[in-house]
MIRO-891554 format. One line per 5 residues: their letters; for each residue x, y, z of C-alpha. Coordinates in steps of 0.2 Angstrom, whole numbers, plus 5000, padded with zeros to 4 digits. Layout:
% MIRO-891554
A = X,Y,Z ~ ...
END
This chain:
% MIRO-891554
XXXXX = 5000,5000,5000 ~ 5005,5016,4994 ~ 4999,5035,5001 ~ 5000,5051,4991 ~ 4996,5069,4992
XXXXX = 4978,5076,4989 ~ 4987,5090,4982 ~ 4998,5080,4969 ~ 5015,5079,4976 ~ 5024,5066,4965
XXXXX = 5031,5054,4978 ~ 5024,5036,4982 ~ 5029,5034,5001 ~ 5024,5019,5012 ~ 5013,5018,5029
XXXXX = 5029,5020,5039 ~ 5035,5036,5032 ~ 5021,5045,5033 ~ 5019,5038,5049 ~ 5031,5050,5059
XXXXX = 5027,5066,5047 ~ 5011,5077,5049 ~ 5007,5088,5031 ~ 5014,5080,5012 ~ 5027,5091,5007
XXXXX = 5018,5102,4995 ~ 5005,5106,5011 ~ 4991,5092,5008 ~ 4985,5077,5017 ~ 4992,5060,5014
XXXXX = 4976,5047,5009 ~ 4980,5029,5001 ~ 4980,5027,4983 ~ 4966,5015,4983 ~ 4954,5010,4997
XXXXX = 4954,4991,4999 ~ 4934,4983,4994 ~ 4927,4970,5004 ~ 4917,4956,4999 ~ 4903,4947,5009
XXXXX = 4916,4934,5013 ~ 4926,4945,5025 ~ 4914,4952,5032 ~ 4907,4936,5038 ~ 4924,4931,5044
XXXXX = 4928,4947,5053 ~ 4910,4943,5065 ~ 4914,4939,5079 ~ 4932,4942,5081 ~ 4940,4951,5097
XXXXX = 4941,4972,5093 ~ 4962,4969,5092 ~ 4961,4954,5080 ~ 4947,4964,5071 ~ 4959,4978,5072
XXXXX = 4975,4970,5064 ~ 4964,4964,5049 ~ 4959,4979,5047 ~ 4974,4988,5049 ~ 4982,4974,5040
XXXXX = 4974,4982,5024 ~ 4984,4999,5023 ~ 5001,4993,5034 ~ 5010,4981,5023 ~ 5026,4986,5028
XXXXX = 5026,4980,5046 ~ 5029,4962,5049 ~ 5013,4955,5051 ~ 5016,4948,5069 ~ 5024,4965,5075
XXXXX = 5009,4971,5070 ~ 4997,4960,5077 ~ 5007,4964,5096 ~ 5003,4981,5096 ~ 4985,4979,5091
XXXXX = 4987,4965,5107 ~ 4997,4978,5117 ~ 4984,4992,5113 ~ 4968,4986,5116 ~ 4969,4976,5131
XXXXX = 4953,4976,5143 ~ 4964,4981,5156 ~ 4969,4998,5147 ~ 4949,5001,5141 ~ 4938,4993,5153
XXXXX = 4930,4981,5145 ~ 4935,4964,5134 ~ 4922,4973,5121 ~ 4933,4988,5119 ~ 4919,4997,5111
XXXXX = 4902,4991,5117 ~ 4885,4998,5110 ~ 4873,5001,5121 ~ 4855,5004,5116 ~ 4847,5019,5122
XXXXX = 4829,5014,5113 ~ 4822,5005,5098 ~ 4834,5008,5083 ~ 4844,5021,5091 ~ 4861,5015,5097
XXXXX = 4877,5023,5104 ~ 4896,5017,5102 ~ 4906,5018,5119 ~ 4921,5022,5113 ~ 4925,5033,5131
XXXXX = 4931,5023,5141 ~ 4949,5021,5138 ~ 4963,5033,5150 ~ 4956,5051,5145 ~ 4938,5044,5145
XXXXX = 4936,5053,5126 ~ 4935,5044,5113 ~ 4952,5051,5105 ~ 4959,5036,5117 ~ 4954,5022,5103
XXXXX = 4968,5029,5089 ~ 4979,5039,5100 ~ 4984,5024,5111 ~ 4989,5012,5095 ~ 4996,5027,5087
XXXXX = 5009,5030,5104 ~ 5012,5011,5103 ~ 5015,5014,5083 ~ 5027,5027,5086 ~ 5037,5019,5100
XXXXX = 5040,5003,5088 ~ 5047,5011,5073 ~ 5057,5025,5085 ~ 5066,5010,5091 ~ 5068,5002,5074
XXXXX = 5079,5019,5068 ~ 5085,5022,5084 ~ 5079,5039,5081 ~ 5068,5051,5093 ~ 5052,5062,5089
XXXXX = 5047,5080,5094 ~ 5025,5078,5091 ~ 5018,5097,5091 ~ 4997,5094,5092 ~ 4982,5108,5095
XXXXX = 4970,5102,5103 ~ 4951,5109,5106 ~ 4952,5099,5123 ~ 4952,5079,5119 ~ 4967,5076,5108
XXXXX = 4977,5086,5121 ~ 4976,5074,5134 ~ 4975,5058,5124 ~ 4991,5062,5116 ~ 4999,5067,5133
XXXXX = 4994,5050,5140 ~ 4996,5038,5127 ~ 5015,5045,5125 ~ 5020,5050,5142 ~ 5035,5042,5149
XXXXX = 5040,5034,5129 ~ 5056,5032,5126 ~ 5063,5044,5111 ~ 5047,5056,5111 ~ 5043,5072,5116
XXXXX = 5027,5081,5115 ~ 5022,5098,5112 ~ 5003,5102,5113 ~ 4995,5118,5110 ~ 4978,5123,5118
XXXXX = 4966,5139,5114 ~ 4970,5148,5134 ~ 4954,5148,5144 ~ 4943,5139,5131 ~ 4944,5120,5138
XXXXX = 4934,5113,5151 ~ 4942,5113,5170 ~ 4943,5094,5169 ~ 4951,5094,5152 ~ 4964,5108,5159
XXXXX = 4966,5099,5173 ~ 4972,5082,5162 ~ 4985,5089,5152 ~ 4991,5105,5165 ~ 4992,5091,5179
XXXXX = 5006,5080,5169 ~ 5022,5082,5177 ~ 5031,5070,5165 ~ 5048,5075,5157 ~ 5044,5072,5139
XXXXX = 5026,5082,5139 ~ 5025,5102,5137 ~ 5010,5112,5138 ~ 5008,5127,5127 ~ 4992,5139,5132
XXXXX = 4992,5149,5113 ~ 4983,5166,5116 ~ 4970,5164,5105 ~ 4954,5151,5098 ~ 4960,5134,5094
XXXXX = 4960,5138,5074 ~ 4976,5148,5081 ~ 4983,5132,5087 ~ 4979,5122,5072 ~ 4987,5136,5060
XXXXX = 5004,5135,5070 ~ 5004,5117,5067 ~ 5002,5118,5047 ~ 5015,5133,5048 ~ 5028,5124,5058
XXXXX = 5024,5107,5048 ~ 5027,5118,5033 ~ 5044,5124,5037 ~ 5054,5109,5031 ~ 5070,5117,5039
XXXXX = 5064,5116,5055 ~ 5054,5102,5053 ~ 5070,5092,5051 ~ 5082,5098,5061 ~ 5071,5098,5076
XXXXX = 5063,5081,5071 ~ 5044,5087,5071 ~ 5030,5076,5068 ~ 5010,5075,5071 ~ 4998,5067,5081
XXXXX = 4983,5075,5075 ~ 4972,5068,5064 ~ 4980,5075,5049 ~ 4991,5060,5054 ~ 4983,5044,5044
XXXXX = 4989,5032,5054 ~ 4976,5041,5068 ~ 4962,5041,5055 ~ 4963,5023,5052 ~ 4964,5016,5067
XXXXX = 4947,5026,5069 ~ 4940,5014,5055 ~ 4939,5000,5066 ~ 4925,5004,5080 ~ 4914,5008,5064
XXXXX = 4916,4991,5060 ~ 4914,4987,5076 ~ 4898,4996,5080 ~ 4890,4987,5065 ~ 4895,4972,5069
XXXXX = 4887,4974,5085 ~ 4872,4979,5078 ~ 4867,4969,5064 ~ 4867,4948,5063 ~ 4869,4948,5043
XXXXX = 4879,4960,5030 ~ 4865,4962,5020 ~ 4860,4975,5033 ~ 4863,4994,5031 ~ 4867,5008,5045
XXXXX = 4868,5026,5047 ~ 4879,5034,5060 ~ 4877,5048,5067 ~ 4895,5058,5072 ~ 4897,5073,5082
XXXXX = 4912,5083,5072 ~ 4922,5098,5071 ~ 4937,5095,5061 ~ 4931,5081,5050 ~ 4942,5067,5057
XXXXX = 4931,5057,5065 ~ 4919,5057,5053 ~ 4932,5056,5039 ~ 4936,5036,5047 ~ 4918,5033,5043
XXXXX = 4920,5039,5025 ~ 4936,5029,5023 ~ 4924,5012,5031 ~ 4911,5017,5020 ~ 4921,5016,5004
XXXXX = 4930,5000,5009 ~ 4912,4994,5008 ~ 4906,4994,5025 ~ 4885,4996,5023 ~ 4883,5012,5029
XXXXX = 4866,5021,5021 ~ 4871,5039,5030 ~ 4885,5049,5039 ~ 4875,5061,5049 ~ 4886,5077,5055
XXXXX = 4882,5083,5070 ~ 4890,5102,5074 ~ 4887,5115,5086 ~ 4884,5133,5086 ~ 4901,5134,5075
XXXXX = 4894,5124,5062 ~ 4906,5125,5045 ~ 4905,5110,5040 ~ 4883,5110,5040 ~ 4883,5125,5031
XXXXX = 4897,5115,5018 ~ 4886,5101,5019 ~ 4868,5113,5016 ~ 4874,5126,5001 ~ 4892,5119,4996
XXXXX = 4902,5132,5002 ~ 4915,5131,5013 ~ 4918,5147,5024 ~ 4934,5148,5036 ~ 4927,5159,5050
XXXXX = 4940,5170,5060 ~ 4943,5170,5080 ~ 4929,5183,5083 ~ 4915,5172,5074 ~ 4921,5156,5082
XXXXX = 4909,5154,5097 ~ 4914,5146,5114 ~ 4900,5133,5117 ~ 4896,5121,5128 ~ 4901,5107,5115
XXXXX = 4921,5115,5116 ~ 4929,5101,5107 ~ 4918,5106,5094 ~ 4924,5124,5093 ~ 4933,5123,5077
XXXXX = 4930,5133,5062 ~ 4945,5126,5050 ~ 4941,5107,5049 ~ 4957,5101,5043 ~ 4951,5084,5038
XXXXX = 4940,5090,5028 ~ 4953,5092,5013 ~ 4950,5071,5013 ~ 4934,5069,5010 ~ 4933,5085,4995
XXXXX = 4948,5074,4987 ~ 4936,5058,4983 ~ 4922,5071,4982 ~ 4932,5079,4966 ~ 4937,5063,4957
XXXXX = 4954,5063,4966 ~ 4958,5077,4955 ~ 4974,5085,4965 ~ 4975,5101,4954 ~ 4956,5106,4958
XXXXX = 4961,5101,4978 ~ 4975,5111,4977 ~ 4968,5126,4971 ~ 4952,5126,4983 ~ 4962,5121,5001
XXXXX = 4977,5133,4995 ~ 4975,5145,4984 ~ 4957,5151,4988 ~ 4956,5147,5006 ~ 4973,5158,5006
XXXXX = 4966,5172,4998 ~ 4948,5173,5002 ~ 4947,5159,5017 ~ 4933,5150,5007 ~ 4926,5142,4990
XXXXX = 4910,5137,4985 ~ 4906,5120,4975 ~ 4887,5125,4974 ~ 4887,5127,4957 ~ 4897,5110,4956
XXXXX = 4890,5093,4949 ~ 4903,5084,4961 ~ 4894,5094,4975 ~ 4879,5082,4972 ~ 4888,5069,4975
XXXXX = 4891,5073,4995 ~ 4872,5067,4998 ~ 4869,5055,4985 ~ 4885,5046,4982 ~ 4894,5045,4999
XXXXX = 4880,5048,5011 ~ 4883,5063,5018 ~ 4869,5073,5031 ~ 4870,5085,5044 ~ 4864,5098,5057
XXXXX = 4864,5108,5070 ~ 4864,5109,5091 ~ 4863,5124,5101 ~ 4865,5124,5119 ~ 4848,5125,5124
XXXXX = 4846,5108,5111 ~ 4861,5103,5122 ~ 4854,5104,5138 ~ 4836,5096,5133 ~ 4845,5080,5125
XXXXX = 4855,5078,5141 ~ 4837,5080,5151 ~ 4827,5066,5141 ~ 4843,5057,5142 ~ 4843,5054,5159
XXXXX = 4824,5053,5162 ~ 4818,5042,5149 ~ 4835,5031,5148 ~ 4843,5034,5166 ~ 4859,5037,5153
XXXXX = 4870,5054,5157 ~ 4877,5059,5141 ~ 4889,5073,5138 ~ 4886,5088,5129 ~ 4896,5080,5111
XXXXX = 4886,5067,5112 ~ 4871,5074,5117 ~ 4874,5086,5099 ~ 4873,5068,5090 ~ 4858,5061,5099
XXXXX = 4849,5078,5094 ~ 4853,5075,5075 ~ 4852,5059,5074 ~ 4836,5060,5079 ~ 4832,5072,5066
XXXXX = 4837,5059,5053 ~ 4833,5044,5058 ~ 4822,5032,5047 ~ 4812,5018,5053 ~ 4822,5001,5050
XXXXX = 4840,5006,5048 ~ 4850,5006,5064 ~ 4856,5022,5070 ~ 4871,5023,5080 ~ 4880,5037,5087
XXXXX = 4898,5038,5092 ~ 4902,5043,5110 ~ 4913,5058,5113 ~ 4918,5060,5129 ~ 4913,5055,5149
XXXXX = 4901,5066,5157 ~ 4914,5071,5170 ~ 4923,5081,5159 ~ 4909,5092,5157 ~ 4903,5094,5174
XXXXX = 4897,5113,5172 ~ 4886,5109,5158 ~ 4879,5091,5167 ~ 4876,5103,5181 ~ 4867,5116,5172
XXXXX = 4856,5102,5164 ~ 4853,5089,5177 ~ 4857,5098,5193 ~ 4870,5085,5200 ~ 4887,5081,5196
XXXXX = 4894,5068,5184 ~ 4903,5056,5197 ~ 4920,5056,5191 ~ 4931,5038,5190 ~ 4940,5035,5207
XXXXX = 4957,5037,5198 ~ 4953,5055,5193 ~ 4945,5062,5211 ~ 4954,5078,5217 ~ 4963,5079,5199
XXXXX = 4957,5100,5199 ~ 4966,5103,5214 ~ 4984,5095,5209 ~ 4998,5108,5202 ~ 5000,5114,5184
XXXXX = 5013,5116,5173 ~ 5011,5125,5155 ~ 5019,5140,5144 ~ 5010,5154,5140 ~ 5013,5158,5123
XXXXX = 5005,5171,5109 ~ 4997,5165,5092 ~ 5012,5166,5084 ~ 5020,5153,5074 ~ 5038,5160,5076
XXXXX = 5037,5162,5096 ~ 5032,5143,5096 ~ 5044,5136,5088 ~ 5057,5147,5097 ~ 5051,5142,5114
XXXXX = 5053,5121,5104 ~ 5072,5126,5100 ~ 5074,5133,5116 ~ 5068,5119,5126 ~ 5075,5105,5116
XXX = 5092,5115,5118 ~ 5090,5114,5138 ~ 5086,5094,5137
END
């Protein structure tokens, strides 16, 4: 298996090079040349089979270039029930006739960025070691990534990480995750600014091939595709669950901001998984609806990005996006290009309106959407909780509402878990009027010391303060 750009970059590279770098070299995303079909036959045989077996075969299909039983250890080293809870990994639980939702929160940060950050640490350890070579990861995070990251690669051997968060704008239990880690190898960077801010420095340090090198920068994000795949799996998963024969078709419905999440669905989908509908759920900063809705695409700046109750949703770039516009355009890398760097660059959007691919979002891939707003937010929590004795936080709570404006009668939906309650405990207040209880493990966690640098929105300063601190190490 080979990956290339989505803007056109002429070099073929493998699922281990990319694996360490963030951005292609000419800016864009790296997707694989082909996704891999399945037939009826393998989806028979993958029924049944434990989440890390199911995960290798997956996996298995885009990473040819690991030994096969090197690979299958880290699926085994990475989803263990001692690491997620449960032997399920993933359960689905089933809040009332034909509406499910994926539990995918239940692994060390309680969000569900745990399922691909923790194989992607374990990932990155195992070819570090095979060059003997180490690894600077700079992230942004809206609040999940962050801590996910920070936990899956604290205390690794050869890796350091770097991880920007919008100041102010997480919740206290997400601030309290990362700022609390007293690690060696993990710094916290507060950036002065929206978490668009965070994400630009990212693409701007990633972009400086200089300083990418000699400083050995690489990305955890989900611009990363090895994050993006592993991702692929709990769709699977879910459906599997949730059906007794391939001949059935499901919809999902996924809370998203930056398009990744939702983007592992549109890689599942092609591979051939039956999913009818991918249902976007968004908040108040809802980009990638309005995409959805009109067909363009319109980059809002920090004053028009709103600070919801929903904050992991608080994106107005969605970087993944880039992906899915790629297959929607025929895989035409010029036409990519153009939109994600020339026009977004100069007037920070494009419209596809007038677009026959555009079209092609609904009818051809299965794209929906819509909208939650805080007060939606709050009501989804309530009915939650009376009519299902569930506590669902606010992410999740943005799905159900959408989902259940899509739904149709005999096709499963299922909607994919964000995050724990507990990490939202103002908003689960303001709705139920208790508090989420937290796990044992995390009691007191608000109160301990913090450590993190306050730094401006400013690609330069941040990659000063990088320099400096690797210098001191």
């Amino acid at each position: 298996m080979h990956y290339i750009s989505t803007r056109g970059h002429p070099e073929r590279r493998t699922f281990r090079e990319i694996l360490l770098e963030g951005l292609a070299p000419d800016g864009g995303l790296y997707v694989p040349e082909v996704y891999p079909r399945l037939d009826d036959a393998t989806l028979d045989r993958w029924r049944g089979l434990s989440y890390p077996v199911l995960a290798f075969e997956i996996l298995s299909l885009y990473i040819d270039d690991i030994p096969p039983a090197d690979l299958k250890a880290i699926c085994a080293k990475t989803y263990r029930p001692e690491v997620f809870g449960t032997a399920r990994i993933a359960p689905v639980r089933t809040l009332e006739s034909g509406l499910h939702v994926a539990e995918l929160s239940n692994g060390p940060t309680l969000a569900f960025k745990d399922m691909a950050m923790q194989l992607l640490g374990n990932l990155l350890e195992y070819e570090l070691a095979r060059r003997g070579e180490e690894l600077n990861i700079l992230g942004a995070t809206s609040g999940d990534t962050g801590s996910a990251a920070e936990y899956a690669m604290r205390g690794k051997k050869g890796i350091r990480v770097f991880m920007m968060s919008p100041h102010g704008r997480m919740s206290a239990f997400q601030q309290a995750q990362m700022f609390s880690l007293q690690d060696d190898n993990i710094h916290n960077i507060a950036i002065e600014g929206v978490f668009d801010d965070c994400q630009d420095i990212v693409k701007a340090v990633s972009g400086d091939a200089d300083f990418k090198r000699r400083h050995r920068i690489g990305a955890v994000n989900s611009i990363n595709w090895a994050r993006l795949v592993a991702q692929v799996v709990y769709y699977f998963s879910a459906y599997f669950q949730v059906t007794e024969e391939n001949s059935s078709e499901v919809d999902f419905a996924v809370p998203s901001g930056n398009f990744g999440n939702v983007c592992a669905g549109h890689v599942a989908r092609m591979m051939g998984l039956p999913i009818s509908r991918l249902v976007i759920a968004t908040n108040e900063n809802d980009v990638l609806d309005e995409f959805l809705r009109t067909g363009v695409y319109r980059v809002r700046g920090r004053a028009d990005t709103y600070e919801t109750s929903s904050p992991s949703m608080d994106i107005s770039k969605a970087s993944n996006l880039e992906r899915f516009v790629f297959d929607l355009l025929g895989r035409d890398a010029s036409r990519t290009r153009s939109l994600f760097d020339d026009q977004l660059r100069e007037s920070g959007s494009f419209d596809l309106s007038g677009d026959p691919a555009f079209g092609k979002a609904a009818d051809h891939f299965g794209f929906r959407s819509g909208k939650s707003t805080h007060a939606d937010r709050l009501q989804t929590i309530r009915d939650a909780w009376h009519r299902f004795n569930a506590v669902i936080d606010p992410h999740t709570a943005d799905g159900v509402k959408v989902a259940r404006e899509h739904s149709v009668s005999d096709v499963p939906m299922i909607v994919l878990e964000t995050a724990l309650p507990v990490k939202f405990a103002e908003t689960i207040r303001e709705a139920l009027g208790r508090e989420p209880a937290p796990p044992q493990r995390f009691d007191g966690i608000e109160g301990l010391p913090r450590r993190f640098k306050l730094l401006s929105a400013d690609a330069q300063t941040v990659k000063t303060y990088i320099a400096e601190t690797l210098q001191a190490c």
